[in-house]
Structures are given as structure tokens and as C-alpha cells.
DRENSE-606300 format. One record per residue (C-alpha): residue in three letters; residue number from 0; z, y, x; chain. Coordinates in nm, 3 decimals. Each point is the difference from the previous one (the first is absolute). Layout:
BEGIN
{code = Ala | pos = NUM | pz = Z | py = Y | px = X | unit = A}
...
END
This chain:
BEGIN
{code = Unk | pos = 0 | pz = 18.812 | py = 13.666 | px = 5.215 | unit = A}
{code = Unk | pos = 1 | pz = -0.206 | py = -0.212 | px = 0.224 | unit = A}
{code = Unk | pos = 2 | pz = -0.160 | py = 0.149 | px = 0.314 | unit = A}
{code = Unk | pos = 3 | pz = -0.360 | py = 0.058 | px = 0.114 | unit = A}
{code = Unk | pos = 4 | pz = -0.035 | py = -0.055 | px = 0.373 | unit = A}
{code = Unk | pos = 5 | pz = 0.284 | py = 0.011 | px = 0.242 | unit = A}
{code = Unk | pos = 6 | pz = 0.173 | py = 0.334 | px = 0.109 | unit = A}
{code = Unk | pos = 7 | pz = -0.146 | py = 0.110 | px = 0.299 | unit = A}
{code = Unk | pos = 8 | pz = -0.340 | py = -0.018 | px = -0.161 | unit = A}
{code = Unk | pos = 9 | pz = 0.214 | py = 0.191 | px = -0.322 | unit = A}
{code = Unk | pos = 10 | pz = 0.040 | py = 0.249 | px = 0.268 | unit = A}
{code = Unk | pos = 11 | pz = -0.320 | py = 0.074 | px = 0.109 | unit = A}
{code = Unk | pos = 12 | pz = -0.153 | py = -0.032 | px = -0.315 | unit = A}
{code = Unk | pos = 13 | pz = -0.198 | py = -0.270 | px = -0.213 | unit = A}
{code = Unk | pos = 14 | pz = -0.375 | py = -0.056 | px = 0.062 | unit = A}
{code = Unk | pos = 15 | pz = -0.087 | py = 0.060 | px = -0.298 | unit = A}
{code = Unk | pos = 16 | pz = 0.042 | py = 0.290 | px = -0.243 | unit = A}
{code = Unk | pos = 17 | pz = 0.352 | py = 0.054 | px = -0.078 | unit = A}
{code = Unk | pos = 18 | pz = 0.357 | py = 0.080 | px = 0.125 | unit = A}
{code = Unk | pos = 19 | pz = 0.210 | py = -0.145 | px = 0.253 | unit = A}
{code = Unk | pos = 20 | pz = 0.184 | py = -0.226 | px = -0.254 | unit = A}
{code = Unk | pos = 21 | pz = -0.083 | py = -0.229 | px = -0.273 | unit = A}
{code = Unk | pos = 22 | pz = 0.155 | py = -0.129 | px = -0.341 | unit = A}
{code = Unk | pos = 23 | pz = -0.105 | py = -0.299 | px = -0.226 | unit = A}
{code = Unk | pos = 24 | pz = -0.265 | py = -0.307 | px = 0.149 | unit = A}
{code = Unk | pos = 25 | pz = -0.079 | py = 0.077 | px = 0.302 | unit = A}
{code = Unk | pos = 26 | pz = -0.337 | py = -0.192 | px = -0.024 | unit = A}
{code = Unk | pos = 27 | pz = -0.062 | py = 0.152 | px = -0.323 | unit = A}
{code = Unk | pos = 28 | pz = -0.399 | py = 0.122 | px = -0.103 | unit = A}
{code = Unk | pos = 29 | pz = 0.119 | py = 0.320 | px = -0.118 | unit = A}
{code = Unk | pos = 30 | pz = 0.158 | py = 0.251 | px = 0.172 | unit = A}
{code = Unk | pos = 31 | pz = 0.183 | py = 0.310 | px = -0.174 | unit = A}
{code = Unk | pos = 32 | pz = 0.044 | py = 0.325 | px = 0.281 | unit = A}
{code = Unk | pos = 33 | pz = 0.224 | py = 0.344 | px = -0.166 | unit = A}
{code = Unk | pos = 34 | pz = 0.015 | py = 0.315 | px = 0.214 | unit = A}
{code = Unk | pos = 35 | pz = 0.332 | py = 0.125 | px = -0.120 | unit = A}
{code = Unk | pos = 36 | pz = 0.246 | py = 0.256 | px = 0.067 | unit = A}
{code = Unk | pos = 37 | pz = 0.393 | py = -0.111 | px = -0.037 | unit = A}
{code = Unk | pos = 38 | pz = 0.023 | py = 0.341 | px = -0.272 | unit = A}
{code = Unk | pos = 39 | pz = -0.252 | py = -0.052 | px = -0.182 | unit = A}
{code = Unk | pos = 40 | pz = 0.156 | py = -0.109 | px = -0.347 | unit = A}
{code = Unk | pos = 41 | pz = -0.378 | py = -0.132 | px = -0.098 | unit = A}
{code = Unk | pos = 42 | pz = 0.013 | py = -0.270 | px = 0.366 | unit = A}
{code = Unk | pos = 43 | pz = 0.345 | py = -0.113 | px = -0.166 | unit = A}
{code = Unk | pos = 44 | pz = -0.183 | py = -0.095 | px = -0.306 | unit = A}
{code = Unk | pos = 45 | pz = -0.310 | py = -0.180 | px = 0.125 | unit = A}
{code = Unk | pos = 46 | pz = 0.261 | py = -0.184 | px = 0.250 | unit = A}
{code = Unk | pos = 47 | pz = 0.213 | py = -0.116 | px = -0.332 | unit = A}
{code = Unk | pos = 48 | pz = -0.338 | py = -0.142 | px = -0.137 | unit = A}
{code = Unk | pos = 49 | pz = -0.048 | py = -0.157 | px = 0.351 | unit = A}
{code = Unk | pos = 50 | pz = 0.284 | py = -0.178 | px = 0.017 | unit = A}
{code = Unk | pos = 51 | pz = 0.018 | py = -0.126 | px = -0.365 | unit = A}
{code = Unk | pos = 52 | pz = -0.423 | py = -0.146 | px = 0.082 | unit = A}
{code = Unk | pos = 53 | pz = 0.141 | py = -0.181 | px = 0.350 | unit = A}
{code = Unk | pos = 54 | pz = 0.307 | py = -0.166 | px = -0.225 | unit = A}
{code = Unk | pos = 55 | pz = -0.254 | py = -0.143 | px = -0.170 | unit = A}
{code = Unk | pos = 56 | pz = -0.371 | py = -0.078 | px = 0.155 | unit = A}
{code = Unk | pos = 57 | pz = -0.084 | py = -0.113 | px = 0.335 | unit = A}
{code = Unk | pos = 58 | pz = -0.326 | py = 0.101 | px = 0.036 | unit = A}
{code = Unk | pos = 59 | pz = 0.028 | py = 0.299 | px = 0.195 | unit = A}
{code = Unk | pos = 60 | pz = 0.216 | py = 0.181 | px = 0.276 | unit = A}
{code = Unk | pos = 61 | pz = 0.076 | py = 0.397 | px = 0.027 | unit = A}
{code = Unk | pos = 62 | pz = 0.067 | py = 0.267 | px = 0.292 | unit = A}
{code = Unk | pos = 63 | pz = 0.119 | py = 0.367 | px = 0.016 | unit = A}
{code = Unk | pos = 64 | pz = -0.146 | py = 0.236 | px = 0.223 | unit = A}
{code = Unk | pos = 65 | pz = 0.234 | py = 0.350 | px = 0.052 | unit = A}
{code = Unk | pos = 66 | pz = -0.139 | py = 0.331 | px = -0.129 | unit = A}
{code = Unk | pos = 67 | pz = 0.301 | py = 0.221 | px = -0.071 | unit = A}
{code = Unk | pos = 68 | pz = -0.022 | py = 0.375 | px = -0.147 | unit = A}
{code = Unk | pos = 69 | pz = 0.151 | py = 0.165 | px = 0.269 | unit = A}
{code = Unk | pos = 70 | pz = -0.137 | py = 0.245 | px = 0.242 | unit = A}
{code = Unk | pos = 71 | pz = 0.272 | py = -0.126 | px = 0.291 | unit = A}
{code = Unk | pos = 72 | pz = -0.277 | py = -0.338 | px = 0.104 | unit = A}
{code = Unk | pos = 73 | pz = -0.269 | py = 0.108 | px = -0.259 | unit = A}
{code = Unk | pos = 74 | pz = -0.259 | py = 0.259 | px = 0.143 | unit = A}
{code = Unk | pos = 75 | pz = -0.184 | py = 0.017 | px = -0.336 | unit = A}
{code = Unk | pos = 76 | pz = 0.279 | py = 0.139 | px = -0.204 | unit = A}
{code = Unk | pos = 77 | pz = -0.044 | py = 0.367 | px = -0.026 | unit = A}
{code = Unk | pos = 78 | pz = 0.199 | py = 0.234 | px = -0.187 | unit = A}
{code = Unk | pos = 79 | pz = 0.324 | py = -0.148 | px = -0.189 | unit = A}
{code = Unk | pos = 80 | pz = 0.155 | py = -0.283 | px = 0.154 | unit = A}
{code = Unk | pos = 81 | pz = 0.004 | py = -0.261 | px = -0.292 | unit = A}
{code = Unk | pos = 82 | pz = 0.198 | py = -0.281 | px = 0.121 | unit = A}
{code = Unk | pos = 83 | pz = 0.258 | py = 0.126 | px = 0.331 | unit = A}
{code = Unk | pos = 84 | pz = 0.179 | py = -0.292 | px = 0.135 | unit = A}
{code = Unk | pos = 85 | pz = -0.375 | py = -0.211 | px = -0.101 | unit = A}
{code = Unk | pos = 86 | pz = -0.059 | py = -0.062 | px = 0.346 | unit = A}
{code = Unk | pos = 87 | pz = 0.343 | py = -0.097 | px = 0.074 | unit = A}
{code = Unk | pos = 88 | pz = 0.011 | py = -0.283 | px = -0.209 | unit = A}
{code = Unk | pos = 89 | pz = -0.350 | py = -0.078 | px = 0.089 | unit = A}
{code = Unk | pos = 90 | pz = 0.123 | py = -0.040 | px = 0.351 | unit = A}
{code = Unk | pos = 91 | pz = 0.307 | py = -0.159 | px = -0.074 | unit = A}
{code = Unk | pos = 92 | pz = -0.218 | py = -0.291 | px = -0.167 | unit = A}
{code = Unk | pos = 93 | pz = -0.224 | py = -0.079 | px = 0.288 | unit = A}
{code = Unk | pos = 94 | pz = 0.278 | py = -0.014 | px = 0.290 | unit = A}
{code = Unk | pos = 95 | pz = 0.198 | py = -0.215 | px = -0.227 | unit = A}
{code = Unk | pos = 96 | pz = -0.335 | py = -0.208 | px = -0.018 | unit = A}
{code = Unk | pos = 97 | pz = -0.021 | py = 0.042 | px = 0.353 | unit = A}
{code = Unk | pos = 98 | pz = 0.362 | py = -0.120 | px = 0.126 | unit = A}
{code = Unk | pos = 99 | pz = 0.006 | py = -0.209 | px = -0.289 | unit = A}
{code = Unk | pos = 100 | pz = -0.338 | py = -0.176 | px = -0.065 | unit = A}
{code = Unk | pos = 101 | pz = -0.086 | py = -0.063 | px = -0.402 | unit = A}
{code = Unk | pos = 102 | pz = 0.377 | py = -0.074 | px = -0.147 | unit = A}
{code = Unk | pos = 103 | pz = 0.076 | py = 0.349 | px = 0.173 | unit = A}
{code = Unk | pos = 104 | pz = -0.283 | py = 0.190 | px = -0.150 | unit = A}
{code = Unk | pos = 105 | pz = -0.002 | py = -0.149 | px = -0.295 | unit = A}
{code = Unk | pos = 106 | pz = 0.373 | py = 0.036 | px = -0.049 | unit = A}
{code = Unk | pos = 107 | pz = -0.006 | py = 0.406 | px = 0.089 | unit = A}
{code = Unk | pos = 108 | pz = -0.309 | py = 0.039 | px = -0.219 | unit = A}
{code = Unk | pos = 109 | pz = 0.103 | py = -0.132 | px = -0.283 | unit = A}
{code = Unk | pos = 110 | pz = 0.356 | py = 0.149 | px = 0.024 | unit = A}
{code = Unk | pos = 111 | pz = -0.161 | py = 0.369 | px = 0.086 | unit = A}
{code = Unk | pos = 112 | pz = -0.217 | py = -0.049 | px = -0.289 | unit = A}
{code = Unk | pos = 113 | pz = 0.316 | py = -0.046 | px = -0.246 | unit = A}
{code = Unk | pos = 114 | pz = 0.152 | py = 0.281 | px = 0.164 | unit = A}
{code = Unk | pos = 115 | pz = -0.275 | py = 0.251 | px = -0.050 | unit = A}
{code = Unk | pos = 116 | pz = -0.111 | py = 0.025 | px = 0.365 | unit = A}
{code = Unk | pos = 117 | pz = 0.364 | py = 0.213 | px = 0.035 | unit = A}
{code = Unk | pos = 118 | pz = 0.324 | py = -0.158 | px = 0.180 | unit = A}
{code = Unk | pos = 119 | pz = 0.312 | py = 0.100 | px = 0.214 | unit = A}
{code = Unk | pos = 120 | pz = 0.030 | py = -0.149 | px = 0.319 | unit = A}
{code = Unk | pos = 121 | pz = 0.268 | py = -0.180 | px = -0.083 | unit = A}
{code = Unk | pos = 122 | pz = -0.156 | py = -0.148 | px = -0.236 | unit = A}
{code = Unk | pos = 123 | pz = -0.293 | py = -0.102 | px = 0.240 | unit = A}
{code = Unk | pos = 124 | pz = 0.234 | py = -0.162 | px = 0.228 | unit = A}
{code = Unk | pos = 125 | pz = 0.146 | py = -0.201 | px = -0.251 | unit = A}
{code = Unk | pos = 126 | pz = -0.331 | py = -0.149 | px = -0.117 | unit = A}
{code = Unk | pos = 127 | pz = -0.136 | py = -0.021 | px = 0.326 | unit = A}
{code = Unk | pos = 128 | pz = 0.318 | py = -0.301 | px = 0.096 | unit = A}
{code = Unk | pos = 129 | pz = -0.028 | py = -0.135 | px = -0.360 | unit = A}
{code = Unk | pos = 130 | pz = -0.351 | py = -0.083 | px = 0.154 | unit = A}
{code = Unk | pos = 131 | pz = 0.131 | py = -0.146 | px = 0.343 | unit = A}
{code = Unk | pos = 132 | pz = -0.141 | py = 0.289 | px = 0.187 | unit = A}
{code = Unk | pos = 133 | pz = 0.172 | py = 0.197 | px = 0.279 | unit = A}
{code = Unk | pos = 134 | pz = 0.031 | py = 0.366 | px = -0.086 | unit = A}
{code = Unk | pos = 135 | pz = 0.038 | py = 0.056 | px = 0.358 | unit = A}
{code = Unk | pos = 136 | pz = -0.332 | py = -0.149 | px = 0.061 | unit = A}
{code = Unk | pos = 137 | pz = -0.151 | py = 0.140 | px = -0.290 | unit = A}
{code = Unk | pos = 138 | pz = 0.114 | py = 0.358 | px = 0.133 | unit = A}
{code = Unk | pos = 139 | pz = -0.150 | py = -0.085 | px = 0.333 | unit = A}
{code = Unk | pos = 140 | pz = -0.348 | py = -0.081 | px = -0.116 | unit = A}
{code = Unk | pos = 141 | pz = -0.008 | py = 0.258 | px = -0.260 | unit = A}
{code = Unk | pos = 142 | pz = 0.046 | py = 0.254 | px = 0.304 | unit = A}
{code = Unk | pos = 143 | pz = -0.322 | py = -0.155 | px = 0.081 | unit = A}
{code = Unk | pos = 144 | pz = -0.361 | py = 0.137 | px = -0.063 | unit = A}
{code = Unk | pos = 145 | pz = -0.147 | py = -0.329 | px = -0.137 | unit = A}
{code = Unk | pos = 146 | pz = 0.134 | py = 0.014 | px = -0.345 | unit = A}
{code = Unk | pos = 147 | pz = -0.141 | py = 0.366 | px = -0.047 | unit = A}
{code = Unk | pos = 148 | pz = -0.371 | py = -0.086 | px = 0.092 | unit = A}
{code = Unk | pos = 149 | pz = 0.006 | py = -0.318 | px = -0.258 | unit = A}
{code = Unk | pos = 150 | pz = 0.094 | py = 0.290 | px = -0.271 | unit = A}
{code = Unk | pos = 151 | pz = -0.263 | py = 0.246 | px = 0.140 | unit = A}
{code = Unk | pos = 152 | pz = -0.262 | py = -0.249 | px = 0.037 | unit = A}
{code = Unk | pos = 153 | pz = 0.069 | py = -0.120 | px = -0.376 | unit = A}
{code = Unk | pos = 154 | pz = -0.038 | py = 0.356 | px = -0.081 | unit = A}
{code = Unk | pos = 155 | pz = -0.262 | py = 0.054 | px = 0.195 | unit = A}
{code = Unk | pos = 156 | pz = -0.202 | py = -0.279 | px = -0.195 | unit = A}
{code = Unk | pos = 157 | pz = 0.106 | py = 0.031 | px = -0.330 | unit = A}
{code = Unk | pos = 158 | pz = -0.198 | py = 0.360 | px = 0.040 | unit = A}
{code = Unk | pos = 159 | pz = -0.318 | py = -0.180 | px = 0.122 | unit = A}
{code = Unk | pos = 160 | pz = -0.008 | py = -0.190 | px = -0.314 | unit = A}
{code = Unk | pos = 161 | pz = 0.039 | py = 0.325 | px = -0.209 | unit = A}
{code = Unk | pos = 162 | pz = 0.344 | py = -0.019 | px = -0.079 | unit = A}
{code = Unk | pos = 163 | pz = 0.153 | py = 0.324 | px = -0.249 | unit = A}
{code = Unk | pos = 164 | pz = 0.293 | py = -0.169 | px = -0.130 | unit = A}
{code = Unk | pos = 165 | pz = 0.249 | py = -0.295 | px = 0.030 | unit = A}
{code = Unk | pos = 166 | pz = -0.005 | py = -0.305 | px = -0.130 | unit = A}
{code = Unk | pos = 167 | pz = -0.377 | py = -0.085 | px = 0.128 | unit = A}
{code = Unk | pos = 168 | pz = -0.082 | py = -0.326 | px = -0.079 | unit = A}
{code = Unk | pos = 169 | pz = -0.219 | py = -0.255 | px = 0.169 | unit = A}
{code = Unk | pos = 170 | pz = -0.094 | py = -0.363 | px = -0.108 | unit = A}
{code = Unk | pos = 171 | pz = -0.195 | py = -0.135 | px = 0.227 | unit = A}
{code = Unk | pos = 172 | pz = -0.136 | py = 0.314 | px = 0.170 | unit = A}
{code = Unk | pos = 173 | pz = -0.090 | py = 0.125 | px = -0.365 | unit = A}
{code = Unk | pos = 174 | pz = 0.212 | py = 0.329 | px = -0.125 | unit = A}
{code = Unk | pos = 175 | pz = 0.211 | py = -0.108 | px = -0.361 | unit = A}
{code = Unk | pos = 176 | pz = -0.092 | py = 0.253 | px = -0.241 | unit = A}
{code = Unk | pos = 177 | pz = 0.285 | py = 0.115 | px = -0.336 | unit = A}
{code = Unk | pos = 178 | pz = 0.189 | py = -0.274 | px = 0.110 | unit = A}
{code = Unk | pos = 179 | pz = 0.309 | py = 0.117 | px = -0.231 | unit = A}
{code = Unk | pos = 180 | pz = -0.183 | py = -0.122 | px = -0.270 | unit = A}
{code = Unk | pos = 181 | pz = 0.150 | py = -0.319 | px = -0.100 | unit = A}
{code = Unk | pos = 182 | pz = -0.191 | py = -0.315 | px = 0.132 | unit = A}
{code = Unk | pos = 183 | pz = -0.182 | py = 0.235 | px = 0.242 | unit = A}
{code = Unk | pos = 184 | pz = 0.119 | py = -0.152 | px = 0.333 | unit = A}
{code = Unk | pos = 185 | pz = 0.025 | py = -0.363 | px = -0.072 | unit = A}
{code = Unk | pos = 186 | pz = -0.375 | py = -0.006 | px = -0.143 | unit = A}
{code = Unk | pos = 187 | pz = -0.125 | py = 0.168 | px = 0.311 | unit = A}
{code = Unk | pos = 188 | pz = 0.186 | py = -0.290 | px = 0.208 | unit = A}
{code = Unk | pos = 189 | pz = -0.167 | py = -0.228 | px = -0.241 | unit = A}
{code = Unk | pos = 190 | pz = -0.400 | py = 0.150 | px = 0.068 | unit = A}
{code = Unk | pos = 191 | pz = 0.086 | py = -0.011 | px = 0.385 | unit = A}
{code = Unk | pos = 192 | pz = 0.167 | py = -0.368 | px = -0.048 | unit = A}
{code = Unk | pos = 193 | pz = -0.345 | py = -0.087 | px = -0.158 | unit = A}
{code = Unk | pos = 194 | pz = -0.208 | py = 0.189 | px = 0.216 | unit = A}
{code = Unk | pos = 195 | pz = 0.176 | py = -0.161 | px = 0.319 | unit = A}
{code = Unk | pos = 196 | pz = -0.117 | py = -0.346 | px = -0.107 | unit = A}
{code = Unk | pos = 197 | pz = -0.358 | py = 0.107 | px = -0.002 | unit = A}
{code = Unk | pos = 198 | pz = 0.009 | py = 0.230 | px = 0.297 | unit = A}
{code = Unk | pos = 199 | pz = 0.365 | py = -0.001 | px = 0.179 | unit = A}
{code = Unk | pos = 200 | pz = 0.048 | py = 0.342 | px = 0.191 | unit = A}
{code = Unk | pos = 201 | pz = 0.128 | py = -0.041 | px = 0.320 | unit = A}
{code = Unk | pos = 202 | pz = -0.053 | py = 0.289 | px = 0.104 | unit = A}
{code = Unk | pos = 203 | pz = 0.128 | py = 0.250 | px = -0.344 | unit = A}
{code = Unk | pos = 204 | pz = -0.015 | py = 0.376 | px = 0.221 | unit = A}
{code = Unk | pos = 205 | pz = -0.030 | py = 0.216 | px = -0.277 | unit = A}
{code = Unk | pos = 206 | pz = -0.316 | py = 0.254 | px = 0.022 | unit = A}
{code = Unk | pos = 207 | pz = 0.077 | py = 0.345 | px = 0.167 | unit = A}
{code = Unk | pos = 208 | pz = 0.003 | py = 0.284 | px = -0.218 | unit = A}
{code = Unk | pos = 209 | pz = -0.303 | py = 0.119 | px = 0.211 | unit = A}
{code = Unk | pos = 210 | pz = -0.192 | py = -0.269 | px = -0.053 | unit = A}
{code = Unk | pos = 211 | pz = -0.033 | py = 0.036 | px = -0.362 | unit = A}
END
């Protein structure tokens, strides 16, 4: 994958809306943003579309943003913990982004994703030096506060944009409606590929939930 920006501005986040980490053109006019948990058997199916649409157009980039089921970093899950171990793998993500930059994140992401969010430590290690990066150093920053307020703040704003369930869906700062309905996702890329050559959105914050 190619990256967006270097990695210390990966760290502190991208200017505009979106993750830490990018996929696909990095100048591209449309950009494709998922709220996902690592469980949630609906985020591995809109991330198998994703991938097959990047193998084959160039016209847009995409970004994950953490909101796991699970009560342990998630302060509006109440009653039955959904997804324990969620915000595990949520966390595991972002300090492998964090020691190391895009391949690192990109690399644990894609590997949690395959494993249903759920791993051994063993098994972590492994990937973790199949990846060049020191599970030594990995334990040290994931002792570290940083990587749990990137989860909480994701969490934090998927709510202000009315979020009641995982995968939500942004092209261009506009929410992706049915999107298991075949053709539903590439067409909205197309409309927002159009639309950007018109009136390019620099600036694609989705609308709070408040403010509609």
C-alpha cells in the first residue's frame, strides 16, 4: 500500500477527516473512512470489498478509525459485553502503527482482521518480527497511555456522528447507506469522484449527529 503523509504526522493524526493511516493514491479525490471493530464479521466483509476496489481503481484512498464492542475502553457499551478482547486488538493496531509507522499498522490490521480481532500472544509476537518490529519495543509503548486515547478519541467521535453499529461508512464526509448491496460502494466512490471535480472537499468532516 502506498502511504499518506509521513509517520509522525500518522501519529498525530491527518488534517483531514480520517484515520492515522492510509491505503490506495494518496492524492486521490475520494476518500473512503470505516469505523470498524476487529469482531465484527460485517467490518470483515466491507474490508474484502475494499481491498478487491483498491486492486483495481486508483481513484480513491481509505482509513479505519477503532470502535470496538467492548465495555473494557468503550464507555457507551452498557449491558452485555459484545466483543471482549475488541479493545485489545484495537490497541494492538495503533501501537503497532505507532512503533511501526504505515507497514506496521497496516500489517497488524489486516492480519487482526483475518484473525477475527482474536489471537494468542504468541502468535502476536510472531507477526509483530515478520513485520520488522521489536516486540520489546512494542511492549514498551503499549504500556503507554497514547495508544488508548487514539481508540477513545475514535470512539468518542464515531458517537458524535451518530454511530449505532459497525461498519459506518464515510465517502467523503457523506455516510454509505445498504452498502451490501452489490455495486453499492463503488457507485458512491463514483458520485464523490464526480462531485470532487466540480467542488473538491478538502475539508470532508462528516455532520454531527446533532446537527441534523
Amino acid at each position: 500500500s502506498q502511504s499518506v503523509g509521513d509517520t509522525e504526522r500518522a501519529k498525530i493524526g491527518a488534517p483531514r477527516f480520517g484515520g492515522r493511516y492510509w491505503e490506495g493514491n494518496p492524492d486521490a479525490p475520494v476518500r473512503l473512512v470505516v469505523f470498524h471493530d476487529y469482531q465484527c464479521e460485517l467490518c470483515r466483509e466491507v474490508e474484502a470489498e475494499i481491498a478487491k476496489l483498491l486492486a483495481t481503481r486508483k481513484d480513491f484512498s481509505f482509513s479505519v478509525k477503532q470502535w470496538p464492542f467492548d465495555a473494557t475502553c468503550n464507555r457507551f457499551i452498557l449491558g452485555k459485553n459484545m466483543h471482549p478482547g475488541a479493545c485489545e486488538a484495537a490497541k494492538v493496531a495503533e501501537v503497532a502503527g505507532l512503533v511501526g509507522g504505515e507497514k506496521g499498522f497496516w500489517g497488524i490490521h489486516h492480519w487482526l482482521v483475518s484473525k477475527g480481532g482474536l489471537f494468542r500472544t504468541e502468535e502476536l509476537r510472531l507477526q509483530l518480527k515478520a513485520l520488522d518490529i521489536d516486540p520489546d519495543e512494542f511492549g514498551r509503548k503499549f504500556g503507554e497511555p497514547i495508544a488508548d486515547s487514539l481508540v477513545r478519541a475514535d470512539i468518542e467521535e464515531g458517537m458524535a456522528f451518530g454511530l449505532t453499529f459497525t461498519p459506518l461508512i464515510f465517502v467523503n464526509g457523506y455516510k454509505v447507506e445498504g452498502w451490501q448491496s452489490a455495486g453499492v460502494l463503488p457507485a458512491a466512490i463514483d458520485r464523490a469522484a464526480q462531485v470532487a471535480k466540480v467542488r473538491p472537499r478538502m475539508n470532508d468532516r462528516p455532520d454531527l449527529a446533532l446537527d441534523i
